[in-house]
C-alpha positions as CSV (number, residue, x, y, z in Angstrom):
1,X,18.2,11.0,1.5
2,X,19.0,10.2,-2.4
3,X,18.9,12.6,-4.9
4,X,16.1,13.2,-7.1
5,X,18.2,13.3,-10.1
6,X,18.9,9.6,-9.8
7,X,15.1,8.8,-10.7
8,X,15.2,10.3,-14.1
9,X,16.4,6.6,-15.3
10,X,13.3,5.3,-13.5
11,X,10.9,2.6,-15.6
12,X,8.6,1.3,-12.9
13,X,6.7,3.0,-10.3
14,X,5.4,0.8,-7.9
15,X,2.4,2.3,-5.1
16,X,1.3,1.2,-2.6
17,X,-2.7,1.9,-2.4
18,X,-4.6,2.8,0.9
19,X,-3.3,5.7,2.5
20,X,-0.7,6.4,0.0
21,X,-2.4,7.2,-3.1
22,X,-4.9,8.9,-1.4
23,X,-4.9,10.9,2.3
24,X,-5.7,8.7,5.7
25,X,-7.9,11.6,6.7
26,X,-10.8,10.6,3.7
27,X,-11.7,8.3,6.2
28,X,-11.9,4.8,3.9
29,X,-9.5,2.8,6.0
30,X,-10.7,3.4,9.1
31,X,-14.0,2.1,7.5
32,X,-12.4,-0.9,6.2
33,X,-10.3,-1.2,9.8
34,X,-13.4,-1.0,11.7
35,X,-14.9,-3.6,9.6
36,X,-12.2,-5.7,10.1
37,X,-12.6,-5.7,13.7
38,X,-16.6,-6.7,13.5
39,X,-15.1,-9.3,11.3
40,X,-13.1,-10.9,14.1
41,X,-15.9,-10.1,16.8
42,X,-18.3,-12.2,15.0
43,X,-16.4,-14.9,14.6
44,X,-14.8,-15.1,18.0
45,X,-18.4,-14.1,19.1
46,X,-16.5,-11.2,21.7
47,X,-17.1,-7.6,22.2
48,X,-15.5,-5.0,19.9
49,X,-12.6,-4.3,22.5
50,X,-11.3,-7.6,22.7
51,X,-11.9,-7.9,19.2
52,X,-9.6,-5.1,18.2
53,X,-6.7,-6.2,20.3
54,X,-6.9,-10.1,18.6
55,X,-7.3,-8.2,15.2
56,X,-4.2,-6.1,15.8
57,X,-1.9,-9.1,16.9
58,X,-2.8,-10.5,14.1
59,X,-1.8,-7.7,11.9
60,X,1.7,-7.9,14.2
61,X,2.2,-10.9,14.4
62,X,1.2,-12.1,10.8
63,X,1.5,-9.2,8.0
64,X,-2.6,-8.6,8.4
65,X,-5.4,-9.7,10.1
66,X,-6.5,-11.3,7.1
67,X,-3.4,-13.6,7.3
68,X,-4.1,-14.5,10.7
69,X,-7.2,-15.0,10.3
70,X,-6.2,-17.4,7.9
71,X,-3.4,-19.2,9.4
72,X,-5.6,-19.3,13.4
73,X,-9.3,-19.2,12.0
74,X,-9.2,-21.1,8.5
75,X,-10.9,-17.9,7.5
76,X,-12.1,-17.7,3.4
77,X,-9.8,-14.8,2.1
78,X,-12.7,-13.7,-0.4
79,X,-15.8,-13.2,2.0
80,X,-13.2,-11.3,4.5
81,X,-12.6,-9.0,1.4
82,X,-16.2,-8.9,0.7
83,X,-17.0,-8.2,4.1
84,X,-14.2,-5.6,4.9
85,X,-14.7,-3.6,1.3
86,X,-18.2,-2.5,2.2
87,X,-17.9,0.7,2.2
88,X,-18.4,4.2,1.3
89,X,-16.1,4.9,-1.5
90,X,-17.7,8.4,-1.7
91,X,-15.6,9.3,0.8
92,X,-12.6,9.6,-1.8
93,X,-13.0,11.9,-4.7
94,X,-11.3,13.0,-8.1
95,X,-7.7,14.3,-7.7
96,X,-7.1,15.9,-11.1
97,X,-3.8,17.0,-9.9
98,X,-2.3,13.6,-8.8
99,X,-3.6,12.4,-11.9
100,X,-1.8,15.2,-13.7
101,X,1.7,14.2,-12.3
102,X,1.4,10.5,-13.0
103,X,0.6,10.7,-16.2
104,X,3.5,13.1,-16.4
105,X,6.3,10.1,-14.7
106,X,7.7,7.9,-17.8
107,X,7.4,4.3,-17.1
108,X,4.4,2.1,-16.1
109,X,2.9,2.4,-12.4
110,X,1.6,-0.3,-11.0
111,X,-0.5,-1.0,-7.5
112,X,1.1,-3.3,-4.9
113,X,-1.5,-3.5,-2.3
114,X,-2.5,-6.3,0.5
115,X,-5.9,-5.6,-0.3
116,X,-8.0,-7.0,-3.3
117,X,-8.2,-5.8,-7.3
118,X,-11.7,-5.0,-6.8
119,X,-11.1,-2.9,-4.0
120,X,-7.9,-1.1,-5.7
121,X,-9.9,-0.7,-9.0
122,X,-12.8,1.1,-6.9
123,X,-10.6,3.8,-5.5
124,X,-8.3,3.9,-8.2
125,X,-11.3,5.2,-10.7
126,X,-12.6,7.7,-7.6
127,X,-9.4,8.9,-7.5
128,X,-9.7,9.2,-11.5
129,X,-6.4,7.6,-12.2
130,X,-7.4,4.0,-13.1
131,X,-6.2,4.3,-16.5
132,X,-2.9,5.3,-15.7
133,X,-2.0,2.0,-13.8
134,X,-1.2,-1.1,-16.3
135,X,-1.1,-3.3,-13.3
136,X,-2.9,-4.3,-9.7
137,X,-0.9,-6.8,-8.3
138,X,-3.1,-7.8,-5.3
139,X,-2.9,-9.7,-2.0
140,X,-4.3,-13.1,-4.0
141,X,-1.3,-12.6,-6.9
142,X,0.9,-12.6,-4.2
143,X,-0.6,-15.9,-2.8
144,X,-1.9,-14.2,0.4
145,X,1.4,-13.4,1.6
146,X,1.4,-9.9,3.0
147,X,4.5,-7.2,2.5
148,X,6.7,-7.2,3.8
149,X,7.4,-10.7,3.3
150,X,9.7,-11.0,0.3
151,X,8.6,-13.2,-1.6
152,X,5.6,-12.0,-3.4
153,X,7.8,-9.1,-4.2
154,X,9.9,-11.4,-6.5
155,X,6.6,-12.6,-8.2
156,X,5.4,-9.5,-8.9
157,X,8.6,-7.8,-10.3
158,X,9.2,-11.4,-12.5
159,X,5.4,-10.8,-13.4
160,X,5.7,-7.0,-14.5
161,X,9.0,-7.1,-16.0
162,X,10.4,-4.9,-13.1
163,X,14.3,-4.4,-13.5
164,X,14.9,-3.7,-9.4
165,X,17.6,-0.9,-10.3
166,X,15.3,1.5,-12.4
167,X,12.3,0.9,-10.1
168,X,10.8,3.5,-7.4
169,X,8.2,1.7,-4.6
170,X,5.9,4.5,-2.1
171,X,4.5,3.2,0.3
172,X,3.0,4.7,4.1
173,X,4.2,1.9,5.9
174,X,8.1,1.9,6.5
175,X,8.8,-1.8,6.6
176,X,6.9,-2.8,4.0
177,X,10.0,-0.7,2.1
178,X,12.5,-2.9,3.4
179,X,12.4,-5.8,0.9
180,X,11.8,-3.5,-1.9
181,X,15.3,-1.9,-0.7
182,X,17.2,-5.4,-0.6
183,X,15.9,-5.8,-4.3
184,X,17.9,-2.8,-5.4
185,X,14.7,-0.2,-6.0
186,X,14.7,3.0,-4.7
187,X,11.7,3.2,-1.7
188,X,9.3,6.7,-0.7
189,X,7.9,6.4,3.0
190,X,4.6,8.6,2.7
191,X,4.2,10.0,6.1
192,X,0.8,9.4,6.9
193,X,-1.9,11.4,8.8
194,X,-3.1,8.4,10.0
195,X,-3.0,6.2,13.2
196,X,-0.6,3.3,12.4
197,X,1.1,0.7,14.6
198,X,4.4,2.4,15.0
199,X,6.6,-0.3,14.3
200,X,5.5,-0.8,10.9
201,X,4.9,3.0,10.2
202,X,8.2,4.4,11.0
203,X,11.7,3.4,10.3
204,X,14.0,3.5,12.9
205,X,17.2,5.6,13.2
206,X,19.0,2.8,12.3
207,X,17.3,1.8,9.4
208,X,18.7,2.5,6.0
209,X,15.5,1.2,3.7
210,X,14.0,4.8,3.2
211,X,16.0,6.6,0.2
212,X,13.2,9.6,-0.1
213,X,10.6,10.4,2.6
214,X,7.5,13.4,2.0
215,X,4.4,13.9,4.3
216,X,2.9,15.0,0.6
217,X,3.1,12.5,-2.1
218,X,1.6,15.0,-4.9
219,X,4.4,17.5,-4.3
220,X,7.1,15.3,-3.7
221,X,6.0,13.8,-7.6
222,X,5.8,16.9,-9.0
223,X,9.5,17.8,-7.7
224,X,10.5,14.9,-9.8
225,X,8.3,15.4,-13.0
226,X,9.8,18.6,-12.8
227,X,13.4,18.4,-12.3
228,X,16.1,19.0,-15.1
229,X,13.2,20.2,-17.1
């Protein structure tokens, strides 16, 4: 692991949304996941099971199961959104304190998520933060390409002014760290609490992409708000 002193210089924080800003456990994205997967059973007209095993291949095999569902099913991208994001947002609340240490981090923050901007700005006010983000870059800026290709990561840093060196990414899914890493930015894995396909959750022993890891992303914040203080 990196030191936190080396983030002092650090003018861009990049997050990644669902389970990462907020806690697997709220229960959203197993909502949106569940969704998904009557998504895919209406339009394969199959039963949940064999729905859920073509909508994780997808996800395997292609970034997401909305990518998939694009590139095998010529699937609109914005009624899949519409479809998946139906969903309780009361299940996530205000988090004063998270909102405390971000507004406390110098440098703008920004959203990199493979969902959609309405979606992001929905949980981003329940969590009570939305005003401390001056960017969503969404799975439509990034031309439907889902981390952890690279390209879209190019976009968005030429789009938000992001010098790679001075630039921190979290995110709850390992890989998608990996091109942020190759860019020069210094990458958080947020353990999650969730269930996740274990390829893309964890990094291997091997793996040298995660500089900073934390099973609690509000702690491992404040550490850094509050070092050489």
């Amino acid at each position: 692991m990196r030191p936190i002193a080396e983030l002092k210089e650090t003018e861009s924080w990049i997050f990644d949304l669902d389970n990462t800003l907020y806690p697997a456990s709220t229960g959203l994205m197993a909502e949106v996941s569940s969704r998904m997967t009557m998504f895919v059973a209406d339009l394969l007209d199959v039963e949940a099971e064999l729905a859920l095993v073509e909508q994780k291949r997808m996800f395997r095999e292609h970034g997401t199961t909305l990518r998939g569902l694009m590139n095998d099913h010529a699937v609109d991208p914005t009624a899949f959104m519409a479809y998946v994001h139906a969903v309780d947002y009361d299940l996530v609340g205000k988090n004063p304190r998270l909102s405390s240490v971000l507004r406390t981090l110098p440098g703008q923050k920004i959203v990199y998520t493979n969902a959609s901007v309405p979606h992001a700005r929905t949980v981003l006010d329940r969590l009570g933060i939305a005003d401390v983000f001056s960017g969503i870059f969404d799975v439509a800026a990034a031309d439907y390409v889902p981390k952890p290709n690279p390209r879209p990561y190019d976009v968005l840093a030429s789009r938000h002014g992001i010098d790679p060196s001075r630039a921190v990414m979290v995110e709850d899914i390992a890989h998608n760290l990996e091109p942020a890493a190759a860019m020069g930015m210094t990458t958080v894995w947020v353990r999650t609490d969730g269930p996740t396909d274990a390829y893309w959750a964890a990094p291997s022993e091997d793996d040298d992409y995660v500089h900073h890891q934390t099973d609690d992303l509000i702690e491992w914040l404040e550490n850094v708000a509050a070092y050489d203080r």
